[in-house]
mmCIF file of the N, C-alpha and C atoms, coordinates in Angstrom:
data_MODEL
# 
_entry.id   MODEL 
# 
loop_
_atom_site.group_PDB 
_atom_site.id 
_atom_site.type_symbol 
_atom_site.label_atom_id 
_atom_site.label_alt_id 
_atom_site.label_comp_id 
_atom_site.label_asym_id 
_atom_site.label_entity_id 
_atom_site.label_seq_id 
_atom_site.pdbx_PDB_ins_code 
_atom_site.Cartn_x 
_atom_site.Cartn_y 
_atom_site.Cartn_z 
_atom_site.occupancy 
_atom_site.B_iso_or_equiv 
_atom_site.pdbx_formal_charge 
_atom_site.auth_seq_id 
_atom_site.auth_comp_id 
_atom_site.auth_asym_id 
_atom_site.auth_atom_id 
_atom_site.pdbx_PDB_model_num 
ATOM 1   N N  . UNK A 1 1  ? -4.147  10.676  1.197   1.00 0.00 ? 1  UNK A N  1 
ATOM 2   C CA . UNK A 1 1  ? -3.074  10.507  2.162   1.00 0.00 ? 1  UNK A CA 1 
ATOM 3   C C  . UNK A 1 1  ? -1.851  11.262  1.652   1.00 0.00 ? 1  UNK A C  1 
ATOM 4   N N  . UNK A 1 2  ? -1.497  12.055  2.597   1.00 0.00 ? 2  UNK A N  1 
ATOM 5   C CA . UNK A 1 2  ? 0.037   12.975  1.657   1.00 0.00 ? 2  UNK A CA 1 
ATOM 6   C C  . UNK A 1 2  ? 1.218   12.181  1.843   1.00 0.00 ? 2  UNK A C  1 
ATOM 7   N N  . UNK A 1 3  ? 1.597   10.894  2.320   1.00 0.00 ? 3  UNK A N  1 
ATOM 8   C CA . UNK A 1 3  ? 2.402   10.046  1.901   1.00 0.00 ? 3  UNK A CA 1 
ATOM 9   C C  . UNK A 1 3  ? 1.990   9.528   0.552   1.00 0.00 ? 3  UNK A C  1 
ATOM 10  N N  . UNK A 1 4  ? 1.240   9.685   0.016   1.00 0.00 ? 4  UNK A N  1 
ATOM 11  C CA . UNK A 1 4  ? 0.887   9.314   -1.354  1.00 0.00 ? 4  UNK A CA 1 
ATOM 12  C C  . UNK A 1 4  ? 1.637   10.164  -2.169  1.00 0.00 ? 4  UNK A C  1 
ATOM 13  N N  . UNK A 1 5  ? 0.733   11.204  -1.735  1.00 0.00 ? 5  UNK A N  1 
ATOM 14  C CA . UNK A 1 5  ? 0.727   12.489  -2.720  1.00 0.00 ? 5  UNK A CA 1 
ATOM 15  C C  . UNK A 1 5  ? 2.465   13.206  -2.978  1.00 0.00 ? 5  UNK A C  1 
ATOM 16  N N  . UNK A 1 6  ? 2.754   13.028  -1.589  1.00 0.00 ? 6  UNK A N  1 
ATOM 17  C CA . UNK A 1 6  ? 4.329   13.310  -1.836  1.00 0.00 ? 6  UNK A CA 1 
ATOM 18  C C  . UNK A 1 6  ? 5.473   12.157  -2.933  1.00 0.00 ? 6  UNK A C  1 
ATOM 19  N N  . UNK A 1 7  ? 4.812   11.065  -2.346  1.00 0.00 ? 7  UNK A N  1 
ATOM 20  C CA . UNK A 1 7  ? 5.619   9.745   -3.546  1.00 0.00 ? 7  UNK A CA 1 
ATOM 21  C C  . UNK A 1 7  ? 5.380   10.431  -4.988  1.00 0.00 ? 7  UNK A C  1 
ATOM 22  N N  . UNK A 1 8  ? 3.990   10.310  -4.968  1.00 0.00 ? 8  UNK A N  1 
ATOM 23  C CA . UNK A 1 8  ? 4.129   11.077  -6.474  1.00 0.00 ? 8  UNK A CA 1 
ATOM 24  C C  . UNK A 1 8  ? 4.300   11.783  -7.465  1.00 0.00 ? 8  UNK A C  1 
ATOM 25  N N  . UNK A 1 9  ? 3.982   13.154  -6.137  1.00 0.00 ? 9  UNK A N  1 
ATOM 26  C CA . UNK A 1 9  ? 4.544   14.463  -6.765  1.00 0.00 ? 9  UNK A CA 1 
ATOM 27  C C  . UNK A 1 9  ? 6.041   14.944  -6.818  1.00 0.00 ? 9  UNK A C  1 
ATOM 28  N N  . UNK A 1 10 ? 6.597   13.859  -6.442  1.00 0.00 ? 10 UNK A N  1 
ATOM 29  C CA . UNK A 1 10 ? 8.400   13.851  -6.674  1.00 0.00 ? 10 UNK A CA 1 
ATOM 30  C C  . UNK A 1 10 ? 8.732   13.159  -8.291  1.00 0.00 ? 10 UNK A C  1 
ATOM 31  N N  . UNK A 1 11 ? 8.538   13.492  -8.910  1.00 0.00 ? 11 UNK A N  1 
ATOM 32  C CA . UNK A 1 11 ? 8.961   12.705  -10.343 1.00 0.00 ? 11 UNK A CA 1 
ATOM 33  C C  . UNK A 1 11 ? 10.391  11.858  -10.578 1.00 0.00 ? 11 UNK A C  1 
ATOM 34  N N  . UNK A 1 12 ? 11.518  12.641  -9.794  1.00 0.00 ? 12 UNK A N  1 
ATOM 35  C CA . UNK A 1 12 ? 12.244  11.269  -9.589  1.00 0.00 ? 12 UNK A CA 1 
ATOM 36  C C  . UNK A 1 12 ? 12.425  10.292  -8.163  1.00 0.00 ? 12 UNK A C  1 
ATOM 37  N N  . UNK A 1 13 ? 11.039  10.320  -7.763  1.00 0.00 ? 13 UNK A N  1 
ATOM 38  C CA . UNK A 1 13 ? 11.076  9.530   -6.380  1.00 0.00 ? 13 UNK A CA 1 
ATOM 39  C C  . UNK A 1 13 ? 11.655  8.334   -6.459  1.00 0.00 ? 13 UNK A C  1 
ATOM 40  N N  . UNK A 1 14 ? 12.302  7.755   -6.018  1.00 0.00 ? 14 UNK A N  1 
ATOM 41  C CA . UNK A 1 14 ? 13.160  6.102   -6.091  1.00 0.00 ? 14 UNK A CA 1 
ATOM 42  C C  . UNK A 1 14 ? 12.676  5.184   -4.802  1.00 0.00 ? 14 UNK A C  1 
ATOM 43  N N  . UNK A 1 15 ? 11.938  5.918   -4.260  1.00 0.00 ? 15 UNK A N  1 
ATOM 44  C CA . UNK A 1 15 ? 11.618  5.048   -2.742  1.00 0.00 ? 15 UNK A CA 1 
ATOM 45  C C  . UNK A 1 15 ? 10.618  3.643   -3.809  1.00 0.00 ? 15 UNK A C  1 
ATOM 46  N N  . UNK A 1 16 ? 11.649  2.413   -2.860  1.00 0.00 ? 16 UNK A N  1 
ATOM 47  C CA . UNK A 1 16 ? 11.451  0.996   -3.156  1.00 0.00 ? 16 UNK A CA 1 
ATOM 48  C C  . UNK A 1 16 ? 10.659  0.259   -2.300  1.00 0.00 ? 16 UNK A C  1 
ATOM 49  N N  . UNK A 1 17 ? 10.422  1.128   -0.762  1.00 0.00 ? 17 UNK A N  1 
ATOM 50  C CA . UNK A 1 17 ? 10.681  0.296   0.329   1.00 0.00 ? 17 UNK A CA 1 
ATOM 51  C C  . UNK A 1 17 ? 9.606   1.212   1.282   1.00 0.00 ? 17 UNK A C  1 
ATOM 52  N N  . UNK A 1 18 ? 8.019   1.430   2.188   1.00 0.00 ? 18 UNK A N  1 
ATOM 53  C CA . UNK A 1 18 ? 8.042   2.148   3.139   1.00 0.00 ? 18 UNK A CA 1 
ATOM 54  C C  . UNK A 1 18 ? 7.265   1.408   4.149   1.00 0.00 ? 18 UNK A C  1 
ATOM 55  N N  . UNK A 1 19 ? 7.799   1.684   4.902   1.00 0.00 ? 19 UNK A N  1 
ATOM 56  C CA . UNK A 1 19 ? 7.340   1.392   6.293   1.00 0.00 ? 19 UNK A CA 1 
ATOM 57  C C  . UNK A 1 19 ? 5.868   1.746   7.002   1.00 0.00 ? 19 UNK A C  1 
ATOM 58  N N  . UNK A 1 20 ? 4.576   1.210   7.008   1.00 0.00 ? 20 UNK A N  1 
ATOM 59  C CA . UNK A 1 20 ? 3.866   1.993   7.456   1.00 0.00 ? 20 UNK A CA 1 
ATOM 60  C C  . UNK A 1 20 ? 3.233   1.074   8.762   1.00 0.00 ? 20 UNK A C  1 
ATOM 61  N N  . UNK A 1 21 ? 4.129   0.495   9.253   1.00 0.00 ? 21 UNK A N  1 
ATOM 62  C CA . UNK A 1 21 ? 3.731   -0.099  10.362  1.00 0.00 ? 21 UNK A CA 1 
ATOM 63  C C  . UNK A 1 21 ? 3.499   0.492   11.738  1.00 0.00 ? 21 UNK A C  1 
ATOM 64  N N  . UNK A 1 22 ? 1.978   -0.149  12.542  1.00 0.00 ? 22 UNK A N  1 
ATOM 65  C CA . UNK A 1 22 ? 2.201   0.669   14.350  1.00 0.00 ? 22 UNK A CA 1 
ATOM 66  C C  . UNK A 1 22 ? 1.629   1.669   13.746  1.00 0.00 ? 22 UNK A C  1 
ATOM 67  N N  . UNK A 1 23 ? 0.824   2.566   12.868  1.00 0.00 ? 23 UNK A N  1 
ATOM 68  C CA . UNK A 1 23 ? 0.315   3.391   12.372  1.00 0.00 ? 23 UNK A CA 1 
ATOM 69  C C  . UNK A 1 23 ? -1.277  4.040   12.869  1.00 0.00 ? 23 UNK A C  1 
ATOM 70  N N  . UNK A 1 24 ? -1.884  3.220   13.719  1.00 0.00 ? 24 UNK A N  1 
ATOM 71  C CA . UNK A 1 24 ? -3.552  2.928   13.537  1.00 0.00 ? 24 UNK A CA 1 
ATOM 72  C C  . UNK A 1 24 ? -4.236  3.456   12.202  1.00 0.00 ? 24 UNK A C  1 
ATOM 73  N N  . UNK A 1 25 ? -3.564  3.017   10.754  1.00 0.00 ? 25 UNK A N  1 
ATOM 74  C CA . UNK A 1 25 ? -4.056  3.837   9.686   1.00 0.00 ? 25 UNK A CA 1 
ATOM 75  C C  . UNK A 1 25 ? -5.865  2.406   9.455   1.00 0.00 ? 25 UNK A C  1 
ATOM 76  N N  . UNK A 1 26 ? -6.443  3.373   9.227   1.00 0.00 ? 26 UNK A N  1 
ATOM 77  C CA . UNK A 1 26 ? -8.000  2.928   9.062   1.00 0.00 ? 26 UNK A CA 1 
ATOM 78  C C  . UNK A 1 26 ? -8.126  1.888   7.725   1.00 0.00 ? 26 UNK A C  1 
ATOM 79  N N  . UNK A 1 27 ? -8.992  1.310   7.279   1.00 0.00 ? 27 UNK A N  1 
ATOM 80  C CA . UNK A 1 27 ? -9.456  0.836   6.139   1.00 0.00 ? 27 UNK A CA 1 
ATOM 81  C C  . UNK A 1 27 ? -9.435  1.593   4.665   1.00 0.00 ? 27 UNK A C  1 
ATOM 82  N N  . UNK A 1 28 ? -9.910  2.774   5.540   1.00 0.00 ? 28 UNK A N  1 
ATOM 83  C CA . UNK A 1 28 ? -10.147 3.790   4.568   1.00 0.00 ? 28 UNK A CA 1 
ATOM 84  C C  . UNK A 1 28 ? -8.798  4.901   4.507   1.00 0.00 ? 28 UNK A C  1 
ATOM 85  N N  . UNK A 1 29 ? -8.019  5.099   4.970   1.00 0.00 ? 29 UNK A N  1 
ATOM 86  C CA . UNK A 1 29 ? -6.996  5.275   4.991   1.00 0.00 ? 29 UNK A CA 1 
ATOM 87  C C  . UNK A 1 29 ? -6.243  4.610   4.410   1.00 0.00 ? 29 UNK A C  1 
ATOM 88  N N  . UNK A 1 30 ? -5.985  3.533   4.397   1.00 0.00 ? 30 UNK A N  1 
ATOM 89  C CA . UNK A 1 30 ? -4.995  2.568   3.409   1.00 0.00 ? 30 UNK A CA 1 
ATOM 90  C C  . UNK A 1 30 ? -5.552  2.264   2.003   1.00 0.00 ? 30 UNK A C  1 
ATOM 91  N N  . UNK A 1 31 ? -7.146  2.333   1.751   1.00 0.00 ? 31 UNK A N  1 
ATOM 92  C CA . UNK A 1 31 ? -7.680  2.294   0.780   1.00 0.00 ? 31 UNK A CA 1 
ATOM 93  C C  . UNK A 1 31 ? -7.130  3.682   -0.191  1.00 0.00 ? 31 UNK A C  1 
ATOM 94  N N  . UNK A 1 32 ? -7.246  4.853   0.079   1.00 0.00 ? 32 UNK A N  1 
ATOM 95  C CA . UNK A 1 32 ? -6.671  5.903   -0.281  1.00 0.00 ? 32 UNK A CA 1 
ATOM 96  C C  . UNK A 1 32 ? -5.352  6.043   -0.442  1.00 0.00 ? 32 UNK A C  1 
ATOM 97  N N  . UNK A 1 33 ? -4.622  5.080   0.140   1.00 0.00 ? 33 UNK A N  1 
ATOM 98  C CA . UNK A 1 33 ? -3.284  5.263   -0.274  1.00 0.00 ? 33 UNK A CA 1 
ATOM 99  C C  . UNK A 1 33 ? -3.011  4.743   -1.379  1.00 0.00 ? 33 UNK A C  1 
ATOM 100 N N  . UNK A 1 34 ? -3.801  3.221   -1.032  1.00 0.00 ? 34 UNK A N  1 
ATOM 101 C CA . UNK A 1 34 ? -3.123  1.966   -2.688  1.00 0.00 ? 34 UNK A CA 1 
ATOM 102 C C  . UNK A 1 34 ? -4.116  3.075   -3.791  1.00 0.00 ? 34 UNK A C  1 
ATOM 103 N N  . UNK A 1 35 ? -4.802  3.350   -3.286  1.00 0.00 ? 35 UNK A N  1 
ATOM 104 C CA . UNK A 1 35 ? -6.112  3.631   -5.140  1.00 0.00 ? 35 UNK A CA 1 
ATOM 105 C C  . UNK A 1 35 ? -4.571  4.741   -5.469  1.00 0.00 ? 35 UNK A C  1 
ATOM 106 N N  . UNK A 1 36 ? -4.290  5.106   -4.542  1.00 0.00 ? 36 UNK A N  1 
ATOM 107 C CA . UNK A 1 36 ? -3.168  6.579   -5.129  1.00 0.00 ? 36 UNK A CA 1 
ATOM 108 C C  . UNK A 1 36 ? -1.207  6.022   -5.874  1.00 0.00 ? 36 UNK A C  1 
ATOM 109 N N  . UNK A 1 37 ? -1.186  4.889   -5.252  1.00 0.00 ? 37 UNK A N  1 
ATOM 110 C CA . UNK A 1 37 ? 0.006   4.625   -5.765  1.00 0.00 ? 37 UNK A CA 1 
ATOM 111 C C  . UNK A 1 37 ? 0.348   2.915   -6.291  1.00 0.00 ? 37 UNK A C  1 
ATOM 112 N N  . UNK A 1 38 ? -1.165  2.284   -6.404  1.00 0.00 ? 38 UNK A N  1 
ATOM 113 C CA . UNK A 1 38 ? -0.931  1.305   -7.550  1.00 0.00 ? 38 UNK A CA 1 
ATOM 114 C C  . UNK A 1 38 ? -1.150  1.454   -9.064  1.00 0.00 ? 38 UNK A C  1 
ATOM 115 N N  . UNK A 1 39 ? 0.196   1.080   -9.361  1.00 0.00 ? 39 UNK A N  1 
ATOM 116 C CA . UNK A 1 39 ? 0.623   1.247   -10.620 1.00 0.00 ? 39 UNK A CA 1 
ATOM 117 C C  . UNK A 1 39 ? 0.908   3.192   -10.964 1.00 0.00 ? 39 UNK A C  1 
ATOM 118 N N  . UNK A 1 40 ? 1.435   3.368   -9.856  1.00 0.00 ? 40 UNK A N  1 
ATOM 119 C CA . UNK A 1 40 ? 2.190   5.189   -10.411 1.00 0.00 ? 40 UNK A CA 1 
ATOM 120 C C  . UNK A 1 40 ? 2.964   4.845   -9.464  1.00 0.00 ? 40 UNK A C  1 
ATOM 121 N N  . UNK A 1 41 ? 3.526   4.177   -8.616  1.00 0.00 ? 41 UNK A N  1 
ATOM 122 C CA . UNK A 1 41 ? 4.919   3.870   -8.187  1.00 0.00 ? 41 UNK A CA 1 
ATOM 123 C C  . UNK A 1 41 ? 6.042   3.555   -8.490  1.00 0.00 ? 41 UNK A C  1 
ATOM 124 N N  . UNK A 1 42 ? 6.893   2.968   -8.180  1.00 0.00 ? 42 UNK A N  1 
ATOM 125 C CA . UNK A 1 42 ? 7.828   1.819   -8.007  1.00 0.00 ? 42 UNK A CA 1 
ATOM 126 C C  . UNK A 1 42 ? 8.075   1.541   -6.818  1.00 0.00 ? 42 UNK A C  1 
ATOM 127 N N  . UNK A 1 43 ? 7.116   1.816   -5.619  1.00 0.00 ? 43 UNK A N  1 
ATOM 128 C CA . UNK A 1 43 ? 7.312   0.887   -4.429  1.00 0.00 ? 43 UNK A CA 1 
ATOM 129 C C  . UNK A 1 43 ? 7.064   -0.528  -4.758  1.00 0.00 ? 43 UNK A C  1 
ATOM 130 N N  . UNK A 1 44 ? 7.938   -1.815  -3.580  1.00 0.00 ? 44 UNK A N  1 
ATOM 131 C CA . UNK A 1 44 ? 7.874   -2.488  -4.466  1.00 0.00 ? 44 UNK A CA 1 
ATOM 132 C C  . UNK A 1 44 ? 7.467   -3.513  -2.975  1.00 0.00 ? 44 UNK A C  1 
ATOM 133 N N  . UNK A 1 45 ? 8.023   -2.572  -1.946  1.00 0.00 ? 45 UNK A N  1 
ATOM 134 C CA . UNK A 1 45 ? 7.673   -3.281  -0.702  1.00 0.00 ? 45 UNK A CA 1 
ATOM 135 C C  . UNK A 1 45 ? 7.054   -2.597  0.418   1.00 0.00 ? 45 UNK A C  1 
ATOM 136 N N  . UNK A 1 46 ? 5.909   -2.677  0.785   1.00 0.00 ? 46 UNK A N  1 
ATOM 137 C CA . UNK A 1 46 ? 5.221   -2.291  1.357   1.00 0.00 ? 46 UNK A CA 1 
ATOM 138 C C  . UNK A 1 46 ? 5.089   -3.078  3.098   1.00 0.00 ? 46 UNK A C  1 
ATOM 139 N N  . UNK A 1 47 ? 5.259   -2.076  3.901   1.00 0.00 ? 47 UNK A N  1 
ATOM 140 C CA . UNK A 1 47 ? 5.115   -3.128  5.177   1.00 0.00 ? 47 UNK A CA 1 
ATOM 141 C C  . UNK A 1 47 ? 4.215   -2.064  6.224   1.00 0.00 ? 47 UNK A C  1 
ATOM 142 N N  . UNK A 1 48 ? 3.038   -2.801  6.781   1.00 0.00 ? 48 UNK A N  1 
ATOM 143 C CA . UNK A 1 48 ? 2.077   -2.278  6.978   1.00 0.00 ? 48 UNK A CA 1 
ATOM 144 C C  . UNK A 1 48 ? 1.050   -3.201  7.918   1.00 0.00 ? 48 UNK A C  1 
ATOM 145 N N  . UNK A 1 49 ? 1.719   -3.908  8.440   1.00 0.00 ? 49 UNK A N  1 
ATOM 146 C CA . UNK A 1 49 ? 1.511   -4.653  9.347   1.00 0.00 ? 49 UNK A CA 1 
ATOM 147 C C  . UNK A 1 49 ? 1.021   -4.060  10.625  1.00 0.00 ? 49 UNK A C  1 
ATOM 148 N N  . UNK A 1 50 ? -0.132  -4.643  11.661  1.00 0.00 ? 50 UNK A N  1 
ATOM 149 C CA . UNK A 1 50 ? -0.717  -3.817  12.865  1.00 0.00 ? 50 UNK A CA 1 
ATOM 150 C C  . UNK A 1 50 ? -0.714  -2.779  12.300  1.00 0.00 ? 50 UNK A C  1 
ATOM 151 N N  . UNK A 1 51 ? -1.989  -2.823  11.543  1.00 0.00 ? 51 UNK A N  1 
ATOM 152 C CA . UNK A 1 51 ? -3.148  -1.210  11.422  1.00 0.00 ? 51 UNK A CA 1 
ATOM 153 C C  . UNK A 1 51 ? -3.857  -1.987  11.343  1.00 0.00 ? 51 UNK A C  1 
ATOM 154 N N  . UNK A 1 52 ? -5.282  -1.403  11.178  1.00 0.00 ? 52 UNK A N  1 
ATOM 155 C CA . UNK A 1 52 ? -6.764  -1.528  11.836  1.00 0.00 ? 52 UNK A CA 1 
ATOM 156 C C  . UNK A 1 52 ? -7.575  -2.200  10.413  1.00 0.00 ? 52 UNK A C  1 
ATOM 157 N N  . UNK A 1 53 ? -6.470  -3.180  9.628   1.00 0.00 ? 53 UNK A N  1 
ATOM 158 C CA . UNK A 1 53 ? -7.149  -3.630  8.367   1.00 0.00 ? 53 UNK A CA 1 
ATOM 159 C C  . UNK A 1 53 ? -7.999  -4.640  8.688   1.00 0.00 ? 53 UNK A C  1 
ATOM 160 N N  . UNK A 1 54 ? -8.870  -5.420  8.134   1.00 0.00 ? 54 UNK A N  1 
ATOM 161 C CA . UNK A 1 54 ? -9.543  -6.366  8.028   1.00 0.00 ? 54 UNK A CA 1 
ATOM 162 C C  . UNK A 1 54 ? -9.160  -7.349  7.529   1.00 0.00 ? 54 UNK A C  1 
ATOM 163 N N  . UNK A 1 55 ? -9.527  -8.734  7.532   1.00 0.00 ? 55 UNK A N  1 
ATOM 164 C CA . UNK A 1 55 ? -8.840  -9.419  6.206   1.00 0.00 ? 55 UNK A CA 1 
ATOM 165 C C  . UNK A 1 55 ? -9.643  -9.231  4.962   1.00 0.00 ? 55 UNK A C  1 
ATOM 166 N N  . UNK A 1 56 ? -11.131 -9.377  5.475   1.00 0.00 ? 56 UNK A N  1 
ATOM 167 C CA . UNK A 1 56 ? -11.842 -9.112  4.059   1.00 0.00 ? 56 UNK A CA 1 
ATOM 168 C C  . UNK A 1 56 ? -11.257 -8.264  3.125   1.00 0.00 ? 56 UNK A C  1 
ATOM 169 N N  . UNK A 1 57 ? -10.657 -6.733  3.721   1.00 0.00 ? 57 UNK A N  1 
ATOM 170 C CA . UNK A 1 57 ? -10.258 -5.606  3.412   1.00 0.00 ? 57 UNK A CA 1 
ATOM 171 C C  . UNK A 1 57 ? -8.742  -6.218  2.415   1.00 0.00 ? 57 UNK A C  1 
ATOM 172 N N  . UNK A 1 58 ? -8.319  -7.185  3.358   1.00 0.00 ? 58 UNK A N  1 
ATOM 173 C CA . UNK A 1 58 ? -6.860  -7.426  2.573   1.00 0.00 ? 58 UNK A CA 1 
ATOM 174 C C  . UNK A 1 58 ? -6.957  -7.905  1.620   1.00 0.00 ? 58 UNK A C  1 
ATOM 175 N N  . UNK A 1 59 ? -8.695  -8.915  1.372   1.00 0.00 ? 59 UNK A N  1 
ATOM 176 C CA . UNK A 1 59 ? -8.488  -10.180 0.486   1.00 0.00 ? 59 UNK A CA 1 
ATOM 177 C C  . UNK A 1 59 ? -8.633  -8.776  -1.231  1.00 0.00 ? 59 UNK A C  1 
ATOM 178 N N  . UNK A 1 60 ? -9.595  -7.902  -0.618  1.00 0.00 ? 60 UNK A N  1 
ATOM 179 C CA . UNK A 1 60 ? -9.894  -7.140  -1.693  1.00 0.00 ? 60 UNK A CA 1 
ATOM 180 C C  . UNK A 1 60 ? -8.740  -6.197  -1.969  1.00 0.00 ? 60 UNK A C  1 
ATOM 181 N N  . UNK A 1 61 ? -7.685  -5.879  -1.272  1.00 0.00 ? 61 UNK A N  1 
ATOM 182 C CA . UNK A 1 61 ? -6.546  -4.981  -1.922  1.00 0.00 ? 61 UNK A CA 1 
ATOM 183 C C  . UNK A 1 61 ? -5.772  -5.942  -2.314  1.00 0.00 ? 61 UNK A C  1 
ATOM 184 N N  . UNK A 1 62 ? -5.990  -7.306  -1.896  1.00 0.00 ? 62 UNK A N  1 
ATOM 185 C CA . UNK A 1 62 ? -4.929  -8.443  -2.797  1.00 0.00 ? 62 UNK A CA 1 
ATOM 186 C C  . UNK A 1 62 ? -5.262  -8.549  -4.137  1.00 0.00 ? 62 UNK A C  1 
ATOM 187 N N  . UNK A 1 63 ? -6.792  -8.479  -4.528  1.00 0.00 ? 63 UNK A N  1 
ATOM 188 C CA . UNK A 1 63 ? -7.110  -8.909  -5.688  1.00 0.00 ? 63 UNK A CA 1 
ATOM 189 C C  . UNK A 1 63 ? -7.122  -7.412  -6.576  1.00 0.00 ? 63 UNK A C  1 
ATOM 190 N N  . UNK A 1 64 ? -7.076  -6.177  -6.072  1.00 0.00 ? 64 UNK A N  1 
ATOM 191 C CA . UNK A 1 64 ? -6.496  -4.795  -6.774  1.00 0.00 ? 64 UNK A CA 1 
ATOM 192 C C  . UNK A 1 64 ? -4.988  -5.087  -7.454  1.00 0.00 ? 64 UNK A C  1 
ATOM 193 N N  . UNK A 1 65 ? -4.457  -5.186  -6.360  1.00 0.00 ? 65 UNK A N  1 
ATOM 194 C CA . UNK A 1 65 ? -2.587  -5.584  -7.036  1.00 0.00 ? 65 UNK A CA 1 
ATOM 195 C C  . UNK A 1 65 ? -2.521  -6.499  -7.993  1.00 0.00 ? 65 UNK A C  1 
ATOM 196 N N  . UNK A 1 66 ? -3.025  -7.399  -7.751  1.00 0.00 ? 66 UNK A N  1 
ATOM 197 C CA . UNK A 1 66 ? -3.161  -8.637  -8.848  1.00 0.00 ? 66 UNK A CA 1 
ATOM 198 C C  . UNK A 1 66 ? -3.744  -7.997  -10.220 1.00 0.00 ? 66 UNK A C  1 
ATOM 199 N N  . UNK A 1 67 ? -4.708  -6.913  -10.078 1.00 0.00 ? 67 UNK A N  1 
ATOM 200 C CA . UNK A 1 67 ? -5.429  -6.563  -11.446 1.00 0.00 ? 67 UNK A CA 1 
ATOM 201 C C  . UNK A 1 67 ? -4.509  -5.634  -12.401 1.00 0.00 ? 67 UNK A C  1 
ATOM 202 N N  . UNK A 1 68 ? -3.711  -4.962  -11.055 1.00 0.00 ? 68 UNK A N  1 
ATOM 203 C CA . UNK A 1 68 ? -3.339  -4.144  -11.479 1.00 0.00 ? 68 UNK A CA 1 
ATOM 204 C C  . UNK A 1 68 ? -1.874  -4.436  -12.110 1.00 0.00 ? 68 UNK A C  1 
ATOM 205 N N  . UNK A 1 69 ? -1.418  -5.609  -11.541 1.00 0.00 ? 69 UNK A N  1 
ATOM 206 C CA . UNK A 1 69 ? -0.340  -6.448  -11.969 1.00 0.00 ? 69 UNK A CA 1 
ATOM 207 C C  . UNK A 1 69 ? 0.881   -5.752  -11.390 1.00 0.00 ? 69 UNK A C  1 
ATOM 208 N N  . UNK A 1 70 ? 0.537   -5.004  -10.321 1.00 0.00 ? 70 UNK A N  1 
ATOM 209 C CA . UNK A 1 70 ? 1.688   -4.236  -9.826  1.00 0.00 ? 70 UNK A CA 1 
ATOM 210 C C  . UNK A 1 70 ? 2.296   -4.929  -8.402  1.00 0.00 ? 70 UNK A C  1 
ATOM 211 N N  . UNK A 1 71 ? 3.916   -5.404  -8.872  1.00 0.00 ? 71 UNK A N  1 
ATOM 212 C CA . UNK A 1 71 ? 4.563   -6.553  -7.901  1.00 0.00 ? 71 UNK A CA 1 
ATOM 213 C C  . UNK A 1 71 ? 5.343   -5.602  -6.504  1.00 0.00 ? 71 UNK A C  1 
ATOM 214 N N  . UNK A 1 72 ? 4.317   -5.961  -5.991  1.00 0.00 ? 72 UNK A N  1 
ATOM 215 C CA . UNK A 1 72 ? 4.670   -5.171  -4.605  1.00 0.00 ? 72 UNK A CA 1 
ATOM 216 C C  . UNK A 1 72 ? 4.152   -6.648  -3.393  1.00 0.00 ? 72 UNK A C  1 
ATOM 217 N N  . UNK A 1 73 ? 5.432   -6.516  -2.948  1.00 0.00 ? 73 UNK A N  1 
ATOM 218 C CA . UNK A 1 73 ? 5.298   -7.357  -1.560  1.00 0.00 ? 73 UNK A CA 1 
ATOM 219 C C  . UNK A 1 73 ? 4.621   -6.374  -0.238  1.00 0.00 ? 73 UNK A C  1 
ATOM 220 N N  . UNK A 1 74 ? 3.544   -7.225  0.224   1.00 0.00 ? 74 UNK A N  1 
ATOM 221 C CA . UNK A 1 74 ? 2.667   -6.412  1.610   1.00 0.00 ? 74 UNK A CA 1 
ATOM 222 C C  . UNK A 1 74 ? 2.853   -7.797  2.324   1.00 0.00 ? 74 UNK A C  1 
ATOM 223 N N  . UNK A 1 75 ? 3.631   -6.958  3.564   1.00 0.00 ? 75 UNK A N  1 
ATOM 224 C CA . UNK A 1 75 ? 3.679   -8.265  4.483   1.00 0.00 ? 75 UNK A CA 1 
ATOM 225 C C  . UNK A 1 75 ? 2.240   -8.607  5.218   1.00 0.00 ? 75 UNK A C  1 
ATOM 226 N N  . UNK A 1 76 ? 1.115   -7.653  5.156   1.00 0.00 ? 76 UNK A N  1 
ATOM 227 C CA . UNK A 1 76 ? -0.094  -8.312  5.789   1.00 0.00 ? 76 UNK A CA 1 
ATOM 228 C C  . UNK A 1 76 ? -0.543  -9.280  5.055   1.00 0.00 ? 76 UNK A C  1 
ATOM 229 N N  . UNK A 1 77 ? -0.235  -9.467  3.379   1.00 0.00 ? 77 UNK A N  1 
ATOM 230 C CA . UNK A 1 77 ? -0.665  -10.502 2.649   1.00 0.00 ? 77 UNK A CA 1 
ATOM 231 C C  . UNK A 1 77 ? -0.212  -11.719 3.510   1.00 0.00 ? 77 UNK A C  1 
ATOM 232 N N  . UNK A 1 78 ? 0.523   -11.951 4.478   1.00 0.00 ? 78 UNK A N  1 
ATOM 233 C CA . UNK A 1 78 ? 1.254   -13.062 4.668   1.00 0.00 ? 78 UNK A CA 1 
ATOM 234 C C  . UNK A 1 78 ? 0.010   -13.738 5.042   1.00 0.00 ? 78 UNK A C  1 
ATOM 235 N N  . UNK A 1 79 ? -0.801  -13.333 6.072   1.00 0.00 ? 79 UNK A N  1 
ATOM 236 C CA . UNK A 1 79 ? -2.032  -13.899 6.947   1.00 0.00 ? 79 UNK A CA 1 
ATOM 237 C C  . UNK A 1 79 ? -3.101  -14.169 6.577   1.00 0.00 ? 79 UNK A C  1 
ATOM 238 N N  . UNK A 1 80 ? -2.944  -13.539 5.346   1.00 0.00 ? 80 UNK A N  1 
ATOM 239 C CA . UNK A 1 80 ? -4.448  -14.138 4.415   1.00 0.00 ? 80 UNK A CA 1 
ATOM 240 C C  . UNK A 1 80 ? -4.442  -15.222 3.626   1.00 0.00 ? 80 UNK A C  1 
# 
């Protein structure tokens, strides 16, 4: 995803905060984003609400963040 790729390839990127809501981003689309910017961020809030996730899908990117110990608020966590 080049919203990834751009967060990262900025070395002093400061973004805390992005919006990826209303998106229709896929499973696999959002999967490619977190594998790309958990734990090489400092986003810290993620909002991403209405896209085409699953919960199964959420329960398993909940338990990535958790491994990864990287404290980022996702407001779809709210529903799971």
């Amino acid at each position: 995803m080049e919203i990834a790729e751009g967060i990262l390839g900025n070395k002093t990127c400061a973004l805390r905060t992005i919006g990826l809501r209303f998106n229709f981003i896929s499973e696999d689309g959002a999967d490619q984003f977190f594998n790309k910017v958990i734990g090489k961020s400092k986003i810290e809030n993620i909002y991403i609400w209405n896209n085409e996730l699953s919960e199964p899908f959420l329960i398993k990117l909940d338990e990535k963040l958790k491994e990864s110990k990287m404290k980022a608020y996702l407001d779809v966590l709210e529903k799971v």
